[in-house]
BALOBA-1460 file (C-alpha; in Angstrom, 3 decimals):
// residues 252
<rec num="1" residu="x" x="107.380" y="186.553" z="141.870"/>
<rec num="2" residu="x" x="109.351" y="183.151" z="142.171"/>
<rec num="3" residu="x" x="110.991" y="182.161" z="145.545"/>
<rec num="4" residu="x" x="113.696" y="179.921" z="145.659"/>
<rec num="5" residu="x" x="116.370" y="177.958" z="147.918"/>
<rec num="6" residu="x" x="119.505" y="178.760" z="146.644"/>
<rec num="7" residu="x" x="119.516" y="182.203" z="144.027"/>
<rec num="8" residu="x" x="122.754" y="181.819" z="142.362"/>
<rec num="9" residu="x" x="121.966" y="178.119" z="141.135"/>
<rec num="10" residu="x" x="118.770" y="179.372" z="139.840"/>
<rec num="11" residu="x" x="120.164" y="182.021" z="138.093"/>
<rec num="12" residu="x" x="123.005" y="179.792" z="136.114"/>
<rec num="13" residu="x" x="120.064" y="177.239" z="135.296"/>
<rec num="14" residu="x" x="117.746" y="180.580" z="133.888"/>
<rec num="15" residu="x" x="121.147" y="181.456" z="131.568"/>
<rec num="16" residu="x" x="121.577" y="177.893" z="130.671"/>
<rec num="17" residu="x" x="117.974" y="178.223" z="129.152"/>
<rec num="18" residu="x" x="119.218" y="180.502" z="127.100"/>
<rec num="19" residu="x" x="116.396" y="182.947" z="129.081"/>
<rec num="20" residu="x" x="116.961" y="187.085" z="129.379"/>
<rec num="21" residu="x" x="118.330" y="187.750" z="132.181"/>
<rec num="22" residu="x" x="117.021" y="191.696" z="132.714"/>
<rec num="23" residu="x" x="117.915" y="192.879" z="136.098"/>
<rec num="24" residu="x" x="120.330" y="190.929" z="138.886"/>
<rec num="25" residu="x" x="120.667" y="192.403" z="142.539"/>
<rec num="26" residu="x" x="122.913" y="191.412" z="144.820"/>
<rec num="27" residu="x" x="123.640" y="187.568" z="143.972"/>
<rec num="28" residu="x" x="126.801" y="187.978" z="143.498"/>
<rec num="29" residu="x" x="128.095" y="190.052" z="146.394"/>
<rec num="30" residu="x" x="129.635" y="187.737" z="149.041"/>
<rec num="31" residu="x" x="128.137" y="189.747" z="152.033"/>
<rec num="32" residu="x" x="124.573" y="189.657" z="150.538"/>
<rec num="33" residu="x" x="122.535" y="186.883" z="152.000"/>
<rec num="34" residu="x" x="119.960" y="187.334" z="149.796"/>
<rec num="35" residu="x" x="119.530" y="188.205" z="146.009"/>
<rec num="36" residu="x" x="117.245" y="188.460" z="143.255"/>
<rec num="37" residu="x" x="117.430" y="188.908" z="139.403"/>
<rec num="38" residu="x" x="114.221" y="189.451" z="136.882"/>
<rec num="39" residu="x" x="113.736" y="187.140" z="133.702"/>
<rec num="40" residu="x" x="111.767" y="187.842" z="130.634"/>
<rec num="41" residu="x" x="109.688" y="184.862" z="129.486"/>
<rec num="42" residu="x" x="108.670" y="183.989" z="125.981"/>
<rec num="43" residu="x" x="105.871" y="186.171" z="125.314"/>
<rec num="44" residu="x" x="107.288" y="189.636" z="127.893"/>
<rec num="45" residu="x" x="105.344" y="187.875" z="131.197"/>
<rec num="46" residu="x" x="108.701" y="189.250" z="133.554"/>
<rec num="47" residu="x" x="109.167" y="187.168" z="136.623"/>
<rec num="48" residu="x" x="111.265" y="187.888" z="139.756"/>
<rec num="49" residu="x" x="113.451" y="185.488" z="141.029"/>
<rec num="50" residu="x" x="114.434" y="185.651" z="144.890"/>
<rec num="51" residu="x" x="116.031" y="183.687" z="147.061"/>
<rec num="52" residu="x" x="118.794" y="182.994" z="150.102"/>
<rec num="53" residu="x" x="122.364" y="182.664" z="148.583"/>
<rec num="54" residu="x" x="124.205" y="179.035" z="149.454"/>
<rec num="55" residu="x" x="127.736" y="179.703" z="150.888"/>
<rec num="56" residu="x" x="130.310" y="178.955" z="148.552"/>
<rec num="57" residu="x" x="132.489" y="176.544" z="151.217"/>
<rec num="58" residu="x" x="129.663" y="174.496" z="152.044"/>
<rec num="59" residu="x" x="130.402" y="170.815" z="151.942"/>
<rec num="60" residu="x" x="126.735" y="169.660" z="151.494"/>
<rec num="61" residu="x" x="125.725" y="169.793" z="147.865"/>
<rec num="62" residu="x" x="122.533" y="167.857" z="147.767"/>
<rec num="63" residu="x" x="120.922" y="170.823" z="146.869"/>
<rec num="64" residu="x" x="123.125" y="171.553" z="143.406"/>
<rec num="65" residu="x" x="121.901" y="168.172" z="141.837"/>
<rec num="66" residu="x" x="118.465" y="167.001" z="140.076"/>
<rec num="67" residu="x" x="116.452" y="164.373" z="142.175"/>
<rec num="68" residu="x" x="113.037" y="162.815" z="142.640"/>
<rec num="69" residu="x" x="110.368" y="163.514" z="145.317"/>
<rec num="70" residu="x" x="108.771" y="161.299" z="147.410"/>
<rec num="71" residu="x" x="105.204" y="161.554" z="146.355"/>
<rec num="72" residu="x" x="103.492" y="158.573" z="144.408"/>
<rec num="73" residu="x" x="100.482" y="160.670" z="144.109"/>
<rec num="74" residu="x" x="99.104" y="159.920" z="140.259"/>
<rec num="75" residu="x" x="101.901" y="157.574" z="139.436"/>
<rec num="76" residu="x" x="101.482" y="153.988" z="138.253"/>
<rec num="77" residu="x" x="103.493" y="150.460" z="140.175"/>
<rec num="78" residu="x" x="103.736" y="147.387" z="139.619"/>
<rec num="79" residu="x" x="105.175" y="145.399" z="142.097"/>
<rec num="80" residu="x" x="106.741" y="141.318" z="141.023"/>
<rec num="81" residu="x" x="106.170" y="139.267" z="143.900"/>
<rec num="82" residu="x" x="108.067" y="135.690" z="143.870"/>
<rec num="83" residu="x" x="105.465" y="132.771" z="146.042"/>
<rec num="84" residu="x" x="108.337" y="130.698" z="147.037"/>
<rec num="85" residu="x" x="109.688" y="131.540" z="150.673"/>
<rec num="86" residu="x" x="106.382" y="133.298" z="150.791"/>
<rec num="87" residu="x" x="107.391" y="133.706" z="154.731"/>
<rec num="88" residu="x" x="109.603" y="136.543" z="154.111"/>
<rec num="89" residu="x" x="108.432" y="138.315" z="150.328"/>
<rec num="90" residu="x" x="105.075" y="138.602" z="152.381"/>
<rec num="91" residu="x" x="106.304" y="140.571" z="154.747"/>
<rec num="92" residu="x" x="108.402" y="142.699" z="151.833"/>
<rec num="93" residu="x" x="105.207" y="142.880" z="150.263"/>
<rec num="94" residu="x" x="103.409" y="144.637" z="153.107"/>
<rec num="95" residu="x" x="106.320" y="146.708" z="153.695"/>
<rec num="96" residu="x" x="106.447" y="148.178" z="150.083"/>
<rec num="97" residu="x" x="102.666" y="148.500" z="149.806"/>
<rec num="98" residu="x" x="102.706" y="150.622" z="153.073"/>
<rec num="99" residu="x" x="105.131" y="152.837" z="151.781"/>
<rec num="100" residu="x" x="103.785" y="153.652" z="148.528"/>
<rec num="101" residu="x" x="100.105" y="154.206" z="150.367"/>
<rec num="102" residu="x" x="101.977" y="156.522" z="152.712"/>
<rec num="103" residu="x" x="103.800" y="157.899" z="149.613"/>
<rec num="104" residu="x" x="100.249" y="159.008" z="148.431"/>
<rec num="105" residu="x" x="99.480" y="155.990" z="146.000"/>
<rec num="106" residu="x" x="96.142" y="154.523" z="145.908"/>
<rec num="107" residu="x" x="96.438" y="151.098" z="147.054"/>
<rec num="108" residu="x" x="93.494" y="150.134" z="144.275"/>
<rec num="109" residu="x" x="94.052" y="152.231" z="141.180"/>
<rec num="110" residu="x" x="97.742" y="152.645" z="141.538"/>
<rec num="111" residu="x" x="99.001" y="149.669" z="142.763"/>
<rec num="112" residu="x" x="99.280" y="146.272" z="140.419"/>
<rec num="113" residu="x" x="100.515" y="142.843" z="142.135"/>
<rec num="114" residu="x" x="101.847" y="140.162" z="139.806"/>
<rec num="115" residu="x" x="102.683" y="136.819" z="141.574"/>
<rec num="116" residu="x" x="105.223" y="134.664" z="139.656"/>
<rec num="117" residu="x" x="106.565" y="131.241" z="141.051"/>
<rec num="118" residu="x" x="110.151" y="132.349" z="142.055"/>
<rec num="119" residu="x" x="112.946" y="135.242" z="142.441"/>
<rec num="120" residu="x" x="114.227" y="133.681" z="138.513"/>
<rec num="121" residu="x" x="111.089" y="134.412" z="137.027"/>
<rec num="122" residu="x" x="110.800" y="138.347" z="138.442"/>
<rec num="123" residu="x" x="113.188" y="139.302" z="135.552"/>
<rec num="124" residu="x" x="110.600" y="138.302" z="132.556"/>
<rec num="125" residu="x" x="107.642" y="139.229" z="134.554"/>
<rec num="126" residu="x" x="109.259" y="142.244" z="135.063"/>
<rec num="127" residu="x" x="110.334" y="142.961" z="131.345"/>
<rec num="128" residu="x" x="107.005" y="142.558" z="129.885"/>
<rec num="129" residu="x" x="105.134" y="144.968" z="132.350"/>
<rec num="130" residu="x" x="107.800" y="147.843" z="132.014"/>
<rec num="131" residu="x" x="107.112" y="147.302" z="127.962"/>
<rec num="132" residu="x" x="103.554" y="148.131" z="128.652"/>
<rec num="133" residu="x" x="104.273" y="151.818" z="129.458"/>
<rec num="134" residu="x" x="101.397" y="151.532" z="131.597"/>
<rec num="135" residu="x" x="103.890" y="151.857" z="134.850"/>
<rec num="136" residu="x" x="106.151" y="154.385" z="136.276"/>
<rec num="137" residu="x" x="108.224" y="151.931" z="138.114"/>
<rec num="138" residu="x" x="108.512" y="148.098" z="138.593"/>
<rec num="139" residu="x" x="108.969" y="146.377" z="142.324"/>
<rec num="140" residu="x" x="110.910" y="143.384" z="142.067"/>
<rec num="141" residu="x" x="110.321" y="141.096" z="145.627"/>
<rec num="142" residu="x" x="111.817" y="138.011" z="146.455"/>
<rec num="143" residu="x" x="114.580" y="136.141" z="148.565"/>
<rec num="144" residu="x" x="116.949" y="133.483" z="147.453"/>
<rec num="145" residu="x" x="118.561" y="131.596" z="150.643"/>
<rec num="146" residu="x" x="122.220" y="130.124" z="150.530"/>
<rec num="147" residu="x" x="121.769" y="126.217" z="150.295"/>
<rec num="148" residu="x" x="124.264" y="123.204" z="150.027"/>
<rec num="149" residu="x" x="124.640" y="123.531" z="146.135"/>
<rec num="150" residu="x" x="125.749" y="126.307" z="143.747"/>
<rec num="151" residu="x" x="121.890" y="126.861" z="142.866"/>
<rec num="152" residu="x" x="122.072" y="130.002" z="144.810"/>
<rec num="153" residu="x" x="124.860" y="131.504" z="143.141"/>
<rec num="154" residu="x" x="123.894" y="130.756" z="139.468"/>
<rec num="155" residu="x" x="120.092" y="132.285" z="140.289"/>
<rec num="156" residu="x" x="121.288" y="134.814" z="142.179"/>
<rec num="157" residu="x" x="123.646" y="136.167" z="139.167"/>
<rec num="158" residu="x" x="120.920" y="135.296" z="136.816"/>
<rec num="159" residu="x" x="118.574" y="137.517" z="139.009"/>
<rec num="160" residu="x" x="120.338" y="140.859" z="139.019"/>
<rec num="161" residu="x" x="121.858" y="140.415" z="135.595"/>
<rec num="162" residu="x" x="117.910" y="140.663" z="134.203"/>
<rec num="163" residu="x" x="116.114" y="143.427" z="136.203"/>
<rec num="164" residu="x" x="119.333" y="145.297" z="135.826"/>
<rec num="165" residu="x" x="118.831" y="144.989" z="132.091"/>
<rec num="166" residu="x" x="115.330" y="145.149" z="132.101"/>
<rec num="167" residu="x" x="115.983" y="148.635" z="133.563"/>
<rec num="168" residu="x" x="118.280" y="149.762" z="131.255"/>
<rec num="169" residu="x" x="116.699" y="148.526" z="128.374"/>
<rec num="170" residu="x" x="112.798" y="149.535" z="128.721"/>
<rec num="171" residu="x" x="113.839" y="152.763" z="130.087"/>
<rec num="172" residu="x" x="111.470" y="152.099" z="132.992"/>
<rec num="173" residu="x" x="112.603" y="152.448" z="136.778"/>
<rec num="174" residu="x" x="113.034" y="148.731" z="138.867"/>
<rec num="175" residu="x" x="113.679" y="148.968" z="142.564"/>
<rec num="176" residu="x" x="115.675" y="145.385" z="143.718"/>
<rec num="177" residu="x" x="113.552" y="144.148" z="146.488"/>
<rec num="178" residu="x" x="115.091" y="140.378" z="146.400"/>
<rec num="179" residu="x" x="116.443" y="139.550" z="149.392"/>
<rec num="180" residu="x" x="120.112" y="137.366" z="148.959"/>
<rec num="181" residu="x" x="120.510" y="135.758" z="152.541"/>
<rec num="182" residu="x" x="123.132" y="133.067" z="153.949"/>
<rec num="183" residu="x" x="120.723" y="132.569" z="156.434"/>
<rec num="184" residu="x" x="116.934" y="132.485" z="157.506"/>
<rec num="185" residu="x" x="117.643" y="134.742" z="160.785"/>
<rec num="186" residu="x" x="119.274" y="137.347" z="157.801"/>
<rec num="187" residu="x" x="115.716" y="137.803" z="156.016"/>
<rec num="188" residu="x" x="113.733" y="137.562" z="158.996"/>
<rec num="189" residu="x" x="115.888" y="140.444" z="160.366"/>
<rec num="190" residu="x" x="115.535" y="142.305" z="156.621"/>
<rec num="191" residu="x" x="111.298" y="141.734" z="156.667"/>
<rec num="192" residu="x" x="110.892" y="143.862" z="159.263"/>
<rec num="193" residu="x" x="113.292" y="143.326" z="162.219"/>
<rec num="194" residu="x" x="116.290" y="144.971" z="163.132"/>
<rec num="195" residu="x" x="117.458" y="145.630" z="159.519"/>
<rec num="196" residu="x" x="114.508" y="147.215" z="158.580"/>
<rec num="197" residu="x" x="112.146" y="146.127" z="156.029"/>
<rec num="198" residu="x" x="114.060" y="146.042" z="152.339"/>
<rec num="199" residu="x" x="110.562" y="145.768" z="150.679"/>
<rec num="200" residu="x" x="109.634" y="149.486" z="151.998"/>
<rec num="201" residu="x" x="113.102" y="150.586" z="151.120"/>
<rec num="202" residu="x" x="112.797" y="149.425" z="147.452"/>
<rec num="203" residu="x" x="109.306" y="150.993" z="147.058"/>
<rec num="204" residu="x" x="110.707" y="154.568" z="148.514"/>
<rec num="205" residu="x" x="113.787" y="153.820" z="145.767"/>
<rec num="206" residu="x" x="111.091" y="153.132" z="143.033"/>
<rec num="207" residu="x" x="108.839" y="156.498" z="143.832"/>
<rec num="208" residu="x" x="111.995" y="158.749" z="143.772"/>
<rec num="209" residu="x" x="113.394" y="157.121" z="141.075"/>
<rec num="210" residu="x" x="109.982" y="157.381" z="138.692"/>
<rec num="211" residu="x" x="109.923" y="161.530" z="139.804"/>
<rec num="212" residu="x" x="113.289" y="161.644" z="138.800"/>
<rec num="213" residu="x" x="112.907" y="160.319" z="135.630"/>
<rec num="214" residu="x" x="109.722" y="162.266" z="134.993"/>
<rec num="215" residu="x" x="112.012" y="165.264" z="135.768"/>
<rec num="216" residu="x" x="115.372" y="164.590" z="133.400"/>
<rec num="217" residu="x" x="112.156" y="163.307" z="130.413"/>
<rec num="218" residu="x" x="110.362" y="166.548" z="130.828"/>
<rec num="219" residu="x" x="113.889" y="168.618" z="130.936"/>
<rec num="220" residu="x" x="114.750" y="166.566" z="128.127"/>
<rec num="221" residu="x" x="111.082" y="167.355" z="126.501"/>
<rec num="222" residu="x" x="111.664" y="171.063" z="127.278"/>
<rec num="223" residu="x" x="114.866" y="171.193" z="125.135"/>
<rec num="224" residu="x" x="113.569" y="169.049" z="122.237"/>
<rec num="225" residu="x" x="110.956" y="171.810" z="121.930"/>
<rec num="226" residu="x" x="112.973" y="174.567" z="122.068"/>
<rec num="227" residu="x" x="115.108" y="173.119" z="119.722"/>
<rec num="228" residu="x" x="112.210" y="172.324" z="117.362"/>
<rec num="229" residu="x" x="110.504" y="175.436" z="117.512"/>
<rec num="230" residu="x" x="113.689" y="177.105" z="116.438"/>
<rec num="231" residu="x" x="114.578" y="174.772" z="113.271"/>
<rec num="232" residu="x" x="110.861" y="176.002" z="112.288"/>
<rec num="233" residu="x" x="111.566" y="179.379" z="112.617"/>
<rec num="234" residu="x" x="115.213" y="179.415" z="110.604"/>
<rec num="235" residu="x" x="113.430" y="176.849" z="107.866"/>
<rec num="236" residu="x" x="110.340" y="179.472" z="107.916"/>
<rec num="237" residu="x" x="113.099" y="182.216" z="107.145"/>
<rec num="238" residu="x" x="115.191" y="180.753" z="104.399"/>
<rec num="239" residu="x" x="112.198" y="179.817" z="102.879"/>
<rec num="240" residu="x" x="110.257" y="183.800" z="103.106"/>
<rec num="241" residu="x" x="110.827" y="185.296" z="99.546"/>
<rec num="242" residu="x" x="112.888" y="188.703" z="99.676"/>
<rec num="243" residu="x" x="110.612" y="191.852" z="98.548"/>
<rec num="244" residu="x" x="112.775" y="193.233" z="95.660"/>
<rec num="245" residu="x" x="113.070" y="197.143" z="94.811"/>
<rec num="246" residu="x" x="109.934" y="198.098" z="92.471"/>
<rec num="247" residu="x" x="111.193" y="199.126" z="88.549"/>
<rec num="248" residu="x" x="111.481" y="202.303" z="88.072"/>
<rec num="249" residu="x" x="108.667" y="203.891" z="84.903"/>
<rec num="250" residu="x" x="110.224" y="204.749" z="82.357"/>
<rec num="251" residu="x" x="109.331" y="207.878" z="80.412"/>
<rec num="252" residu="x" x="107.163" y="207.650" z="77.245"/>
């Protein structure tokens, strides 16, 4: 027996599965609370499904759409710190290594910290741990503050541009921990003041975001599979010879 927060999604994901549906109670009646239906698994193992029905005028929908946990617990980080305005990215350092310990990461097995010399260099650094596979999700930390030249704009752009595409093009999750201030007093309120502390923010971002993608890959996985295992079986098929009738004796 299954419990579950909301029966009728559960049921449309069980028929998207392309699972048999045997018995459904009550999920569909609008002054049933509750419902349940029974599912045979590959194999006969039957399982009942019950849950609370979600009101079909509700406005809140979080609970319709796929998302990651917070729990770091047996997942992998590696977390790009930039050394220059050390003031601040130390501070978003401790902020993001709090979170993922709190998270349920092990601050000595599951926890790497790579040290480059600024917020340009995070993008590379970046890029060549994500291609290790080693990591679940990649920390970028830094801040860039607004100066007298255009040297902030043209790293700044230059910044985003490549742990953006890092992202996208490892596959791997990056949380943007870089601070881009006009002022000082702006990323001394962002380390830890009264905006918070955008170093524990982007390691929160980077543990939901490496469940989530653990999810849609093992959904994805799932399907593959399926999809597989029946090719097999329609190739195994076509390729069974067909018993023809026996010849009949014929009299001497």
């Amino acid at each position: 027996m299954l419990m579950v927060s909301d029966i009728d999604t559960a049921l449309e994901l069980v028929k998207l599965q392309g699972f048999d549906v045997v018995k459904e109670h009550s999920g569909r009646v609008p002054a049933h609370s509750v419902g349940n239906f029974r599912v045979t698994l590959p194999g006969g193992t039957h399982v009942i499904v019950w849950g609370p029905r979600v009101s079909a005028n509700v406005t809140e929908t979080d609970h319709l759409g796929l998302e990651g946990d917070l729990c770091a617990a047996g997942k992998r980080f590696a977390l790009v710190v930039s050394r220059f305005n050390s003031f601040i990215v130390e501070r978003l350092l401790a902020g993001a290594i709090d979170g993922l310990v709190r998270c349920g990461a092990k601050l000595y097995e599951d926890i790497e910290i790579v040290r480059v010399p600024g917020s340009f260099e995070i993008p590379s650094a970046a890029r060549t741990l994500a291609q290790t596979k080693k990591y679940d999700a990649i920390i970028c930390l830094g801040c860039l503050l607004r100066g007298d030249t255009a040297h902030y704009d043209v790293i700044v752009n230059e910044v985003t541009r490549g742990i953006g595409q890092s992202a996208q093009e490892t596959g791997v999750p990056h949380a943007f921990g870089v601070l881009t201030c006009e002022t000082l007093e702006q990323a001394i309120d962002r380390a830890g003041l009264k905006m918070g502390n955008k170093g524990l923010e982007a390691a929160l971002a980077a543990v939901e975001m490496a469940n989530l993608t653990e999810a849609v890959v093992g959904r994805s996985s799932l399907a593959v599979g399926k999809k597989a295992v029946s090719s097999q079986l329609s190739a195994f098929k076509s390729r069974k010879p067909k018993l023809s009738a026996r010849p009949k004796k014929r009299g001497r």
